[in-house]
C-alpha positions in Angstrom: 99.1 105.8 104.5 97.5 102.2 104.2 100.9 99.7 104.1 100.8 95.9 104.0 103.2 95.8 106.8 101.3 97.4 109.2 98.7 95.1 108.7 100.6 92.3 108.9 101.7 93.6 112.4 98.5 94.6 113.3 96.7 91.3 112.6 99.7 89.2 114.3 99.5 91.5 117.5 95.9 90.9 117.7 96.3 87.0 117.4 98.9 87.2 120.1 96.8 89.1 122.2 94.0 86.5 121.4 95.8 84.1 122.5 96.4 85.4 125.9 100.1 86.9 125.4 100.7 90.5 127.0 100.5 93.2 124.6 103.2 95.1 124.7 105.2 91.9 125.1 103.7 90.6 121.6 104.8 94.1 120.6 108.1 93.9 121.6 108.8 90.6 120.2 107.3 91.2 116.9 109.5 94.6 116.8 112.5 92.3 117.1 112.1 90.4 114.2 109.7 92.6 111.9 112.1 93.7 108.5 109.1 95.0 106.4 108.4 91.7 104.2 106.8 89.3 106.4 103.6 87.5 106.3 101.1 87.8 109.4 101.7 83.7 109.5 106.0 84.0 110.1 105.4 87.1 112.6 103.3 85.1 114.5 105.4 81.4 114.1 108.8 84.0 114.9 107.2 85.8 118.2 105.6 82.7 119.6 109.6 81.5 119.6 110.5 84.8 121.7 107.6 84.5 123.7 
């Protein structure tokens, strides 16, 4: 099922991991702070803080 969410968390993981971070680190960290409403832009700003 096509959701906006996991495109959202798809697109952030991939700029994380663009940018050099870790993978499963950027997963983890976007895990902690993903609630279902977020835009690709805060899931990034919010796991570049954790990270």
């Amino acid at each position: 099922i096509f959701n906006q969410n996991n495109t959202n968390r798809f697109d952030a993981l991939t700029a994380l991991v663009s940018l050099g971070f870790d993978k499963k680190a950027a997963e983890k960290a976007i895990d902690k702070i993903a609630t279902g409403d977020e835009s690709v832009e805060i899931l990034i700003k919010e796991a570049l803080k954790i990270l």
